[in-house]
C-alpha positions, -999 to +999 in steps of 0.1 A: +000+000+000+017+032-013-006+062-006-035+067+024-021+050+049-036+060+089-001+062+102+013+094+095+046+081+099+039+055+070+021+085+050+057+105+052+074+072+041+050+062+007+057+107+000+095+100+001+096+071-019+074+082-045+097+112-047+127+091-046+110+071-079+103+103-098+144+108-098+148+070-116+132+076-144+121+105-171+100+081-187+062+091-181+044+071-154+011+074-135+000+060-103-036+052-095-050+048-063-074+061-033-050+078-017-075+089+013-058+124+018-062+157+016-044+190+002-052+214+032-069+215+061-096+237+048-105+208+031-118+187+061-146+195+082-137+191+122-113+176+140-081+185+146-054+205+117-027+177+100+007+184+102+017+211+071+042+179+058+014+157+052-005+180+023+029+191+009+041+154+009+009+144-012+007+173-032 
């Protein structure tokens, strides 16, 4: 599982690798997947704010 997993630590983890992967390559590649995440905390409704890492590491 790359991309919306509930451990935040794990979340930072599938961000850096899929950063690290962009560098092997310049072939074109896409990744599909529910990654369960959002972009900023103005997107959620409630609870408390995420970490700033977590939307820059998925964005």
């Amino acid at each position: 599982m790359l991309g919306g997993h509930s451990n935040n630590a794990r979340r930072r983890q599938s961000w850096n690798l899929l950063c690290d992967l962009v560098t092997m390559s310049t072939d074109p590649w896409c990744i599909i997947d529910d990654f369960n995440d959002l972009l900023a905390n103005g997107d959620k409704r409630g609870g408390y704010e995420r970490p700033a890492w977590l939307y820059n590491g998925f964005r």
